[in-house]
PyMOL Python script that loads the backbone (N, CA, C, O; Angstrom):
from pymol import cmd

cmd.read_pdbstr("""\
ATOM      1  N   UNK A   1     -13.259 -78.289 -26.623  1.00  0.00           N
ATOM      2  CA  UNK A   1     -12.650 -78.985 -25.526  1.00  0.00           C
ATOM      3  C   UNK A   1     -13.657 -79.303 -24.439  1.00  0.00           C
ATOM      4  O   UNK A   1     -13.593 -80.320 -23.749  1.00  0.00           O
ATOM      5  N   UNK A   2     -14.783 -78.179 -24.307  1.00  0.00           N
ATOM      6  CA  UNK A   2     -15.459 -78.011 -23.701  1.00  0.00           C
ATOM      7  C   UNK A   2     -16.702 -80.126 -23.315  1.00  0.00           C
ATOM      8  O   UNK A   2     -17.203 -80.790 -22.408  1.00  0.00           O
ATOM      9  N   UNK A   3     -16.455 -80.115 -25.027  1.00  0.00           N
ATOM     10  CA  UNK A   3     -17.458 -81.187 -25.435  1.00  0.00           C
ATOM     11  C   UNK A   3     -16.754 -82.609 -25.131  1.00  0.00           C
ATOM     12  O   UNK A   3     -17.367 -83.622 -24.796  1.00  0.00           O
ATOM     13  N   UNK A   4     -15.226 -82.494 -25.325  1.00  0.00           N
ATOM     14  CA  UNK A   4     -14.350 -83.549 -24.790  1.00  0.00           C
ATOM     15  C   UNK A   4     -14.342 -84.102 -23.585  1.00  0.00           C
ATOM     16  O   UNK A   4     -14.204 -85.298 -23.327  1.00  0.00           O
ATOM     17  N   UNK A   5     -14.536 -82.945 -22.624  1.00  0.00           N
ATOM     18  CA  UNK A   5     -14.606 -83.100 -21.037  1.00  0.00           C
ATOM     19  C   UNK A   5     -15.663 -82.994 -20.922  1.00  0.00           C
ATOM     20  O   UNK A   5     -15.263 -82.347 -21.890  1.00  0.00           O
ATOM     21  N   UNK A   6     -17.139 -82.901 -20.688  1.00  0.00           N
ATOM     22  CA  UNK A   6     -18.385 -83.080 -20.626  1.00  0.00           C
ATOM     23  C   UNK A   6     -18.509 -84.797 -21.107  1.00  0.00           C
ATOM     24  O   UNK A   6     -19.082 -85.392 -20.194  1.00  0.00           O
ATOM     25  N   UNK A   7     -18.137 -85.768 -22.277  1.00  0.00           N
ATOM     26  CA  UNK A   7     -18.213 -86.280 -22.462  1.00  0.00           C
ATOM     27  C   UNK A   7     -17.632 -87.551 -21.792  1.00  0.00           C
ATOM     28  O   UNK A   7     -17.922 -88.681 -22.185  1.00  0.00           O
ATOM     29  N   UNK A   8     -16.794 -87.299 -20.759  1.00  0.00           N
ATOM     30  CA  UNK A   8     -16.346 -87.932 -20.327  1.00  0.00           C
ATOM     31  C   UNK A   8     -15.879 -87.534 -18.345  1.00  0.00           C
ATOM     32  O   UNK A   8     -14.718 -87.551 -17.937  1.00  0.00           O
ATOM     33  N   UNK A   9     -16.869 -87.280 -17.623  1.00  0.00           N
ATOM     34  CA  UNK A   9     -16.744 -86.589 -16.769  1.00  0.00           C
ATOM     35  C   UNK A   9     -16.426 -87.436 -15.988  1.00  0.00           C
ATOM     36  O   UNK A   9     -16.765 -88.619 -16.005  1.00  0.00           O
ATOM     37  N   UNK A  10     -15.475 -86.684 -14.940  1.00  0.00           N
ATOM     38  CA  UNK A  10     -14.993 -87.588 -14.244  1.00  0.00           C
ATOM     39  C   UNK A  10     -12.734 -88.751 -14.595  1.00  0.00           C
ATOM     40  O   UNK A  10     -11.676 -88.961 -14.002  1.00  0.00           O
ATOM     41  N   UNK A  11     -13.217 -88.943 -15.514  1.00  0.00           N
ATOM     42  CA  UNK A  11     -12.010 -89.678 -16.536  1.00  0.00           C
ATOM     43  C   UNK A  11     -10.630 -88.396 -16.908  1.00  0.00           C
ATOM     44  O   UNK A  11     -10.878 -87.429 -17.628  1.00  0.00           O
ATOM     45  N   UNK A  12      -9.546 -88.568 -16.426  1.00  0.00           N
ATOM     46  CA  UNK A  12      -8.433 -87.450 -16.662  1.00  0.00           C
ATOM     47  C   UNK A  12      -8.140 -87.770 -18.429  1.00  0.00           C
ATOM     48  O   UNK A  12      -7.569 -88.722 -18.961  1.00  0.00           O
ATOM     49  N   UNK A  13      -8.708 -86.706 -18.956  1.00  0.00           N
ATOM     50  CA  UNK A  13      -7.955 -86.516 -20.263  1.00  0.00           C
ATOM     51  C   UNK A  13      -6.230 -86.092 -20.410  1.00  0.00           C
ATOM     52  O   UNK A  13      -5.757 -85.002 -20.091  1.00  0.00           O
ATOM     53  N   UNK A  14      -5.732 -86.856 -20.778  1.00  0.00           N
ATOM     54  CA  UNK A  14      -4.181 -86.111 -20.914  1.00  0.00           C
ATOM     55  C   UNK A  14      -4.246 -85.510 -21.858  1.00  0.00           C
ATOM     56  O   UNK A  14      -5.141 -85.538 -22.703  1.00  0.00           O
ATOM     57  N   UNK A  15      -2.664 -84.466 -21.817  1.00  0.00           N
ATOM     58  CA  UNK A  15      -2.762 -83.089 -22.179  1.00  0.00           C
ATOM     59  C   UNK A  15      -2.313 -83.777 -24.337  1.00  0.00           C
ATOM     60  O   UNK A  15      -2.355 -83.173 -25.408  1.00  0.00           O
ATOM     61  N   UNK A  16      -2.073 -84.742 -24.088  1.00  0.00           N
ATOM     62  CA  UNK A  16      -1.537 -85.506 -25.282  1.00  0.00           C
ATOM     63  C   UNK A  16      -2.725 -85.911 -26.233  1.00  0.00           C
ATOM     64  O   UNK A  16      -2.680 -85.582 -27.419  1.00  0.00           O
ATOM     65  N   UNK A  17      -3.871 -86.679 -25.685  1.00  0.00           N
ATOM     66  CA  UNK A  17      -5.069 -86.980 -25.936  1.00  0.00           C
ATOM     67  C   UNK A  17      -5.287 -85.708 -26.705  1.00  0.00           C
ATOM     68  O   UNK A  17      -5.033 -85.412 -27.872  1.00  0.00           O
ATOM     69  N   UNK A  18      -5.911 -84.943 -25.566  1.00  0.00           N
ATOM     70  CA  UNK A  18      -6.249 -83.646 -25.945  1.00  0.00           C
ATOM     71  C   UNK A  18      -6.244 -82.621 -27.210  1.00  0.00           C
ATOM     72  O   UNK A  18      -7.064 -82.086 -27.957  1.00  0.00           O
ATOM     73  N   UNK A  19      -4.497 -82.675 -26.959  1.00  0.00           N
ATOM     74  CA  UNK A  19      -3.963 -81.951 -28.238  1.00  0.00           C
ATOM     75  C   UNK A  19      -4.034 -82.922 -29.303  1.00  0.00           C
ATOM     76  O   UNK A  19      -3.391 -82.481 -30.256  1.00  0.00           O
ATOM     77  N   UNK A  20      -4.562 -84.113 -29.574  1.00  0.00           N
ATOM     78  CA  UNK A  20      -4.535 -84.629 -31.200  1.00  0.00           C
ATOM     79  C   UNK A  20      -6.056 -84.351 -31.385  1.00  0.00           C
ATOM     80  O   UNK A  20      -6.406 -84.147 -32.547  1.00  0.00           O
ATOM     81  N   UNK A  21      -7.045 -84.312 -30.388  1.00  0.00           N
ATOM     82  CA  UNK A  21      -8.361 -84.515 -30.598  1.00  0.00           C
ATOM     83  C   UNK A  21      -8.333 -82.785 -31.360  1.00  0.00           C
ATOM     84  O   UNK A  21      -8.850 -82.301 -32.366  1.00  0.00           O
ATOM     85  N   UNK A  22      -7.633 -82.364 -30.495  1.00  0.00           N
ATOM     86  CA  UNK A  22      -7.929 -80.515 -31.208  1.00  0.00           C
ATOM     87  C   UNK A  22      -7.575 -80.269 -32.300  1.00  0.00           C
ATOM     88  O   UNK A  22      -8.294 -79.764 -33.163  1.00  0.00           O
ATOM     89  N   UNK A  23      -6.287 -80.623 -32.446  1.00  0.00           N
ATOM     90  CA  UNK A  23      -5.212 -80.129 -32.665  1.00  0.00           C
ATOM     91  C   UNK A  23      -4.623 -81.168 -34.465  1.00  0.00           C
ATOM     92  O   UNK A  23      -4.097 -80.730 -35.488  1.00  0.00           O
ATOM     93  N   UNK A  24      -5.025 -82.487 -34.101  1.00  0.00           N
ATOM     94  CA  UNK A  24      -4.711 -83.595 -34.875  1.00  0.00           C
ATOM     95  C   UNK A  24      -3.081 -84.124 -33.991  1.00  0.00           C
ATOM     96  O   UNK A  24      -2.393 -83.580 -33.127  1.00  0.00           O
ATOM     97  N   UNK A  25      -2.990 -85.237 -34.637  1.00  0.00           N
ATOM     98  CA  UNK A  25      -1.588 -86.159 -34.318  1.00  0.00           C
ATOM     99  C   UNK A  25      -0.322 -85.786 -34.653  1.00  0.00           C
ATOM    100  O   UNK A  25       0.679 -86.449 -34.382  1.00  0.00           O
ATOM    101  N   UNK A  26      -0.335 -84.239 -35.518  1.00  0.00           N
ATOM    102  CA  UNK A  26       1.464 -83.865 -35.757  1.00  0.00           C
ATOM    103  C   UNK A  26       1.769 -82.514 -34.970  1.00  0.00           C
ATOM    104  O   UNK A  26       2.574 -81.623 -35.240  1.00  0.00           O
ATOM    105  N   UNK A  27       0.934 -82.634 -33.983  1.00  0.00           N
ATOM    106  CA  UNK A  27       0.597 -80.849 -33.817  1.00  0.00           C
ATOM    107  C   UNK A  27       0.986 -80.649 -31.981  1.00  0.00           C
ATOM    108  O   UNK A  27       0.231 -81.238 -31.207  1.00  0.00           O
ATOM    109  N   UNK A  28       1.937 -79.973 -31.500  1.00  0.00           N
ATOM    110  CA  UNK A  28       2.221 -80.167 -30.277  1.00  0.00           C
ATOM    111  C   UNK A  28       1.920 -78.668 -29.740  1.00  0.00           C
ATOM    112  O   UNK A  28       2.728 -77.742 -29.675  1.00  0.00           O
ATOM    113  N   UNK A  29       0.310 -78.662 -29.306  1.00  0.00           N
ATOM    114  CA  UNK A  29      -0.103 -77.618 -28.789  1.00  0.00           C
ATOM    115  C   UNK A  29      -0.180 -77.299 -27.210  1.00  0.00           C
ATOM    116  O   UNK A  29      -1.163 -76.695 -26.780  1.00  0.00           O
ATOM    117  N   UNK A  30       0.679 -77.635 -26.495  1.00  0.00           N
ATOM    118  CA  UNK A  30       0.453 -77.452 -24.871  1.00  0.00           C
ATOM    119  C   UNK A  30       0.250 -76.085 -24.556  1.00  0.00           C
ATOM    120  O   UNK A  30      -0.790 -75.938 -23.913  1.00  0.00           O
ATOM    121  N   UNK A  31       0.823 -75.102 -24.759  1.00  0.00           N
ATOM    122  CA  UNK A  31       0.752 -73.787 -24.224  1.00  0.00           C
ATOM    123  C   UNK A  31      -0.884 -73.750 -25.164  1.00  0.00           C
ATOM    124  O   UNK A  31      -1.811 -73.348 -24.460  1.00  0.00           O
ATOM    125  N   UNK A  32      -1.084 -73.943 -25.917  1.00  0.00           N
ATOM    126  CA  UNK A  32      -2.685 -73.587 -26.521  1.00  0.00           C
ATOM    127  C   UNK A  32      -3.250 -74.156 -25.962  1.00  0.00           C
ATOM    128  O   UNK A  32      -4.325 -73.582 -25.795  1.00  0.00           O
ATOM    129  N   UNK A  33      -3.207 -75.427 -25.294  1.00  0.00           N
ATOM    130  CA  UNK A  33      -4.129 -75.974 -24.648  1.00  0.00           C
ATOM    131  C   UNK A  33      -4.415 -75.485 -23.260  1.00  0.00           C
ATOM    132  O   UNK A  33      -5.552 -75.469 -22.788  1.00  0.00           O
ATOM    133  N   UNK A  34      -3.440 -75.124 -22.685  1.00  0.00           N
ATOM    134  CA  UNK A  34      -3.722 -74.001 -21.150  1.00  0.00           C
ATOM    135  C   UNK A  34      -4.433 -72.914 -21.118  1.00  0.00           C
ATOM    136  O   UNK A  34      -5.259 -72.600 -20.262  1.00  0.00           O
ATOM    137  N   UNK A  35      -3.998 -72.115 -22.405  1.00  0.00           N
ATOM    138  CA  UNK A  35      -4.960 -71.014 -22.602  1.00  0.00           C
ATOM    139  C   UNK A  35      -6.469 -71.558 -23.102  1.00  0.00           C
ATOM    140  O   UNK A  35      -7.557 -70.992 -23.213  1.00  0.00           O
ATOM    141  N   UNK A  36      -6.214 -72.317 -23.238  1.00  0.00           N
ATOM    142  CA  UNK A  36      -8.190 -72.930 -23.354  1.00  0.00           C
ATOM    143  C   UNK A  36      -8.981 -73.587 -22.543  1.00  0.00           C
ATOM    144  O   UNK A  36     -10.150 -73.893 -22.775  1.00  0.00           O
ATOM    145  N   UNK A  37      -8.256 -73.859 -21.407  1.00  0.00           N
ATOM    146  CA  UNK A  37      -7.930 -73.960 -20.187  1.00  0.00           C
ATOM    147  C   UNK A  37      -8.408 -73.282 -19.839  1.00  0.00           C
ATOM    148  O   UNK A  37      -9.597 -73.322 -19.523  1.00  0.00           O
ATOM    149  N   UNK A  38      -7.360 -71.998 -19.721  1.00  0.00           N
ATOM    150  CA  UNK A  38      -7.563 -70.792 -19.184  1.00  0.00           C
ATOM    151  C   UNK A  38      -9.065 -70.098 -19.189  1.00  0.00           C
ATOM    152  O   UNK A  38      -9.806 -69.614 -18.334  1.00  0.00           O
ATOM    153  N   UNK A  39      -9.113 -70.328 -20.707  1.00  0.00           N
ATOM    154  CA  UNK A  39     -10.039 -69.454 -21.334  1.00  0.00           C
ATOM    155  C   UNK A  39     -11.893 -70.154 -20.640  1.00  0.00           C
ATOM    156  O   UNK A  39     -12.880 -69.450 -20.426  1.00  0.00           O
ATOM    157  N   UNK A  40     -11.805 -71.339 -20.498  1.00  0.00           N
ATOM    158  CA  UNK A  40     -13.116 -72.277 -20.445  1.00  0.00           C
ATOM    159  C   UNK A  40     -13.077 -71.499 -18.340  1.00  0.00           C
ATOM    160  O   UNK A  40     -13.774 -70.528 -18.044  1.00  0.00           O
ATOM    161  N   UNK A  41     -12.414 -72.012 -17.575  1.00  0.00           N
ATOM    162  CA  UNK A  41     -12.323 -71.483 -16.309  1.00  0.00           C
ATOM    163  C   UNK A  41     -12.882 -70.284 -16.218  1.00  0.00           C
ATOM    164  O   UNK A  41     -13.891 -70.250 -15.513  1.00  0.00           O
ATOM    165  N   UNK A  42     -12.453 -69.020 -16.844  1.00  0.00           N
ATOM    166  CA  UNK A  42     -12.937 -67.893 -16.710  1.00  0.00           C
ATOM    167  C   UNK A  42     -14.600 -67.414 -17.072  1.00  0.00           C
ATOM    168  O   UNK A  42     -15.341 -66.478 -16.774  1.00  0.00           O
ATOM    169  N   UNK A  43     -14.659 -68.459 -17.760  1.00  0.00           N
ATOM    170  CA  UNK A  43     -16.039 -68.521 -17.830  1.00  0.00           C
ATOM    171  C   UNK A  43     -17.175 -69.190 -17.364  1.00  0.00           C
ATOM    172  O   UNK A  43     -18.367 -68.905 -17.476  1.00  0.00           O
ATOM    173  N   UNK A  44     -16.513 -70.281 -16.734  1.00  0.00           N
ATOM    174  CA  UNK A  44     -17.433 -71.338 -15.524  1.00  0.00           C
ATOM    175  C   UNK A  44     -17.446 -71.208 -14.234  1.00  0.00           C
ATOM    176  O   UNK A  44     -18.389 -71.585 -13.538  1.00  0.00           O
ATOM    177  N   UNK A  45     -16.160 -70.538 -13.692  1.00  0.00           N
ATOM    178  CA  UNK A  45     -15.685 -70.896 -12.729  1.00  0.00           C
ATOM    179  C   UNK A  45     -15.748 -69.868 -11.873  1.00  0.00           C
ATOM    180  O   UNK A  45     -15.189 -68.839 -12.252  1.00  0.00           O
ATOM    181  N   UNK A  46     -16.395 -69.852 -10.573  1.00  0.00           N
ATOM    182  CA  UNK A  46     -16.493 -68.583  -9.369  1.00  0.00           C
ATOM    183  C   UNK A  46     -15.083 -68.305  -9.559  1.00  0.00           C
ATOM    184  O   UNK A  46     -15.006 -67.369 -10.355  1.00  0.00           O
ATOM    185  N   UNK A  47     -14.029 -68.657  -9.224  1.00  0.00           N
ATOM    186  CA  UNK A  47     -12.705 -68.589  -8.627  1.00  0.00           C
ATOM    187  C   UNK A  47     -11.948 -69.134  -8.891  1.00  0.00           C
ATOM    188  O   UNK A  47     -11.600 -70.058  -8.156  1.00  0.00           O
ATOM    189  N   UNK A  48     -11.105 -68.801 -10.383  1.00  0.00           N
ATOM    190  CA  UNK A  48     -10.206 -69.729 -11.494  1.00  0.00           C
ATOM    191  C   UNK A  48      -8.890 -70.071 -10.147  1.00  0.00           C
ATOM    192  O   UNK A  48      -8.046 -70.916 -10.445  1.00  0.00           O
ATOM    193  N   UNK A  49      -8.818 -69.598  -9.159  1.00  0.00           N
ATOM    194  CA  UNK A  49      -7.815 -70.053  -8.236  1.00  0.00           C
ATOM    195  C   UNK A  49      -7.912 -71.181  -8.021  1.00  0.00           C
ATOM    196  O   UNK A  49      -6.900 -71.849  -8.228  1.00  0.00           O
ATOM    197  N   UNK A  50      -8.985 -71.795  -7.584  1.00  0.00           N
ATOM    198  CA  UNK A  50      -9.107 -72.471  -7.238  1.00  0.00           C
ATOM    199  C   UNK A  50     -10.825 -72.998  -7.399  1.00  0.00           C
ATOM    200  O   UNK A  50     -11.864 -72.892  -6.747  1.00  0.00           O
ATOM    201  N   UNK A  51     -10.270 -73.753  -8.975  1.00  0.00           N
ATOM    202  CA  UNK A  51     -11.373 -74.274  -9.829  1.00  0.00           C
ATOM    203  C   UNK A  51     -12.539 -75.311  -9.228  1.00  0.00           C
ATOM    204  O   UNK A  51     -12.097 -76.369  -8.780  1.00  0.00           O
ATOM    205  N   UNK A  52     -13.564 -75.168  -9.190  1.00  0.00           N
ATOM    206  CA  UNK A  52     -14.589 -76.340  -8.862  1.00  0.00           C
ATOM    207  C   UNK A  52     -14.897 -77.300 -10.347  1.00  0.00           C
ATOM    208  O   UNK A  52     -15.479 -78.353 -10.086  1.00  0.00           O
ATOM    209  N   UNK A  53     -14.687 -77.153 -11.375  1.00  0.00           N
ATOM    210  CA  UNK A  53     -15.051 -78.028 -12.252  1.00  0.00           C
ATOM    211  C   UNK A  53     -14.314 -78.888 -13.010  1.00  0.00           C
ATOM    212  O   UNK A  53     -14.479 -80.100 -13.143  1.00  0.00           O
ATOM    213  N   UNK A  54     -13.193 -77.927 -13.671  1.00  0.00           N
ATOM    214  CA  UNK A  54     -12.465 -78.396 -14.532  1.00  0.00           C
ATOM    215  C   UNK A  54     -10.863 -78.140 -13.650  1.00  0.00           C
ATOM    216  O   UNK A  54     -10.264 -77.079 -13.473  1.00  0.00           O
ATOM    217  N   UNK A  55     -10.402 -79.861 -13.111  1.00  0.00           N
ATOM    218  CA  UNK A  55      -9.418 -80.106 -12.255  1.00  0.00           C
ATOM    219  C   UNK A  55      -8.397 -80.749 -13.443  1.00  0.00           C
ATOM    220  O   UNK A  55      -8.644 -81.631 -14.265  1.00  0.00           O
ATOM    221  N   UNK A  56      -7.040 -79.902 -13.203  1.00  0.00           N
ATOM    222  CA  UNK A  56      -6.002 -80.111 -13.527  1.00  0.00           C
ATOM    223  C   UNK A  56      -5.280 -81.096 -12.573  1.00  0.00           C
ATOM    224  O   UNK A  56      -5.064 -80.866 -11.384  1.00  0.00           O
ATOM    225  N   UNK A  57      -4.851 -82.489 -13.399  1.00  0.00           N
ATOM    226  CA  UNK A  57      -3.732 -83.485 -12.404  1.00  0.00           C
ATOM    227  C   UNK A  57      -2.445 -83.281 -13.175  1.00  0.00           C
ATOM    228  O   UNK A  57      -2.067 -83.521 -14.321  1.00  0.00           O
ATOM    229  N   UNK A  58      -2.043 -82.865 -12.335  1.00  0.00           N
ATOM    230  CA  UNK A  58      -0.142 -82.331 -12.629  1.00  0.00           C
ATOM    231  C   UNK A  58       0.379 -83.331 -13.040  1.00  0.00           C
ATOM    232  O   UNK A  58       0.613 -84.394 -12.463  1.00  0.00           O
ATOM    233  N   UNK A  59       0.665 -82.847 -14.554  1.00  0.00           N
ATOM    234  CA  UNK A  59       1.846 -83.974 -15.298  1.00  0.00           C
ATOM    235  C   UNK A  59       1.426 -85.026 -16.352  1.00  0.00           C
ATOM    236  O   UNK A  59       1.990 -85.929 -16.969  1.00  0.00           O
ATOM    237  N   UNK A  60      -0.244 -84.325 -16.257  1.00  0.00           N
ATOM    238  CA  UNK A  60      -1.630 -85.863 -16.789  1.00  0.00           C
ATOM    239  C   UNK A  60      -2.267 -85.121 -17.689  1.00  0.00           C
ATOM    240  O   UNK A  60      -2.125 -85.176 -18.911  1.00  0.00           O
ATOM    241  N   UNK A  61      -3.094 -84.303 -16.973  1.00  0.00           N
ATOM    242  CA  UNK A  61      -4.126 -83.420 -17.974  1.00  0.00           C
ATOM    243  C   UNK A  61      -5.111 -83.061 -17.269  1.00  0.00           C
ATOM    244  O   UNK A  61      -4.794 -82.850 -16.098  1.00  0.00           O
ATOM    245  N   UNK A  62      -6.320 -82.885 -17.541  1.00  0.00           N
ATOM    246  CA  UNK A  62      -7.500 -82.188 -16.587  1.00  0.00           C
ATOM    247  C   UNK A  62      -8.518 -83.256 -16.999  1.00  0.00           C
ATOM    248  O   UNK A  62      -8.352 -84.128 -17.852  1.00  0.00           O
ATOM    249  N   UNK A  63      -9.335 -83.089 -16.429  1.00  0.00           N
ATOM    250  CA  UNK A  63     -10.909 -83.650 -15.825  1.00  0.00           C
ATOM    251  C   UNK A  63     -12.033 -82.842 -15.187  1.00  0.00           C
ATOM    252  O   UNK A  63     -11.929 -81.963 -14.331  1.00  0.00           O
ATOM    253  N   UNK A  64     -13.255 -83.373 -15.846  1.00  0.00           N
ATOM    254  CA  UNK A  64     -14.277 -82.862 -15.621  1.00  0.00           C
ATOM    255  C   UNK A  64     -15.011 -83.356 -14.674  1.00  0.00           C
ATOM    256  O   UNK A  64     -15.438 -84.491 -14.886  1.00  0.00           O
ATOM    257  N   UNK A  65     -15.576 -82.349 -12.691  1.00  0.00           N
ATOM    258  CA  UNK A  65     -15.662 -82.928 -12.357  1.00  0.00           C
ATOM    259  C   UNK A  65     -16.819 -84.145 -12.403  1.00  0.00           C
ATOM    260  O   UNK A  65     -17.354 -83.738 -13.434  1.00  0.00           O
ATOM    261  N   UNK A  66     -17.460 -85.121 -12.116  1.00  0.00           N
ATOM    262  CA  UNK A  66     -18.546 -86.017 -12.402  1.00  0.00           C
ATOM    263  C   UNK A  66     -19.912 -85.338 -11.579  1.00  0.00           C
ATOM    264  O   UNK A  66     -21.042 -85.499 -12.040  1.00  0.00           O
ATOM    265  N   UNK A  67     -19.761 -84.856 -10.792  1.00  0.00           N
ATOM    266  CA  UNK A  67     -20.659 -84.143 -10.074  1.00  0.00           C
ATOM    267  C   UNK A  67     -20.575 -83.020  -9.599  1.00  0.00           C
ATOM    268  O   UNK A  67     -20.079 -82.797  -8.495  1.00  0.00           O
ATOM    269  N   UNK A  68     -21.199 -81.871 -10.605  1.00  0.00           N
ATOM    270  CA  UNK A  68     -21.155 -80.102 -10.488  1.00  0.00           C
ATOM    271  C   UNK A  68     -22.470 -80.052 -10.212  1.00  0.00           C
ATOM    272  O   UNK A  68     -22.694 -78.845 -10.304  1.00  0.00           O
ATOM    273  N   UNK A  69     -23.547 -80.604  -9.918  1.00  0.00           N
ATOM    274  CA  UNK A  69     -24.795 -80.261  -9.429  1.00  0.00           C
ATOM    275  C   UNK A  69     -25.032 -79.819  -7.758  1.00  0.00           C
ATOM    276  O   UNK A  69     -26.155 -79.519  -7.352  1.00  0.00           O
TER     277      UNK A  69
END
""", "prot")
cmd.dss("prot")
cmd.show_as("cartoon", "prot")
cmd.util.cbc("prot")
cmd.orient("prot")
């Protein structure tokens, strides 16, 4: 997922996108996709409260931000 959002920084991936790129096109993984979510935050992120990189838009999907330097 990591390589999905790097690849496109900046651009909101929806949570739909997402789950076929992972997941394939019959496969309705949302709760897996939070926990990978989850899981990528805890490992980048000073303060998964309140993330500096990987921004969630409510109702859309997340994005990588374009400028973490």
């Amino acid at each position: 997922m990591i390589v999905l959002l790097s690849l496109n920084p900046g651009t909101v991936l929806t949570h739909e996108f997402l789950c076929r790129e992972l997941w394939g096109p019959y496969v309705n993984k949302s709760k897996a996709l939070r926990v990978n979510v989850a899981n990528l935050r805890r490992k980048i992120e000073k303060d998964t409260a309140n993330p500096q990189y990987i921004i969630t838009e409510m109702g859309v999907g997340y994005r990588l931000l374009e400028d973490i330097g």
